[in-house]
Steps between C-alpha positions, in 0.01 A plus 500: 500500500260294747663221682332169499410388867681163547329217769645166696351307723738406817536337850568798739728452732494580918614851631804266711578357184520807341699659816709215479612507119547901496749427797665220250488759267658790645811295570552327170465863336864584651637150308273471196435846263216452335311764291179497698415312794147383610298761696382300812091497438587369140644176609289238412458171294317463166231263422452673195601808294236639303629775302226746404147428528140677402240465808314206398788259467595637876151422600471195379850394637375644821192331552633212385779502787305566757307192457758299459653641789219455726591182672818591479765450810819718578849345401776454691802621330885490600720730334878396498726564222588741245534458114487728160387505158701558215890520473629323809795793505241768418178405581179717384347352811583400865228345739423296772384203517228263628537128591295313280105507608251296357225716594667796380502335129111376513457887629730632149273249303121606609636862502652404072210339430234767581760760361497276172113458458488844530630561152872590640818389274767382778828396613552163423854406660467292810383645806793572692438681844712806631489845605682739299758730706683676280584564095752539256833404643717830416842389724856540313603139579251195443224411730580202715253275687810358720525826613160494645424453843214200535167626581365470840196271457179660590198338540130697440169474441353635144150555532412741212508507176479856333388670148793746436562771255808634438608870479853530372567882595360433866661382847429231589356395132200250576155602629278235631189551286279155641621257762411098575585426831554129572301276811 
């Protein structure tokens, strides 16, 4: 059976950044069993998911983001807390945080918008910003946020936004397939 080639657009993140959450990472994995935890060139943040796509949606969605994204300057982000989705004492999802940008959210919007005139069907809970770290929580006693250490806040620079495709069988699972780098 042929498997469907699945799309999202995203803010990469810095190579310290990265660095800096696999170190976060590799400590919290002694504490906190979770089924699978993020490969390091796979962390992230989602503008928008697109699921599967034929060409010409991509290309339209493409050419559409790149002029939008012309003028377009880098963000400054801060990353500094942790959170989850789903059951608070078995989470599907744990992540880190950003502190709330307001360039970030006029980024997610341009980057929806084009996605959306393209023909794409998406997401339409609230944009909320994070990098996924690990899934499935698979510990014998409930997950516990007190338990947590806080985050050491880390400020960065995001300056490109990336076309991904996912390949679930692969390490690490996204390929760049186009880029947008920001002024």
């Amino acid at each position: 059976m042929e498997r469907k080639q699945h799309f999202f657009y995203a803010l990469k993140l810095p190579k310290e950044v990265k660095t800096y959450l696999e170190h976060t990472c590799e400590k919290l994995q002694q504490e906190f069993p979770f089924s699978s935890w993020v490969h390091r060139e796979d962390y992230h943040i989602t503008l928008a998911f697109l699921g599967s796509a034929n060409l010409k949606q991509l290309a339209v969605s493409i050419n559409t983001i790149e002029k939008e994204l012309a003028e377009w300057t880098s963000i400054s982000l801060k990353l500094n807390h942790f959170g989850v989705f789903g059951k608070s004492d078995s989470p599907r999802i744990f992540w880190a945080g950003l502190e709330k940008e307001e360039s970030l959210s006029l980024l997610r919007k341009k980057v929806y918008q084009a996605c959306m005139q393209a023909g794409f069907q998406l997401d339409t809970r609230d944009f909320n910003p994070h990098i996924t770290l690990a899934r499935k929580w698979k510990g014998e006693q409930p997950f516990s946020m007190e338990s947590l250490t806080r985050i050491e806040p880390i400020s960065f620079i995001a300056n490109e936004v990336v076309l991904y495709e996912t390949h679930v069988q692969k390490l690490p699972k996204y390929e760049v397939k186009n880029s947008f780098f920001l002024k």
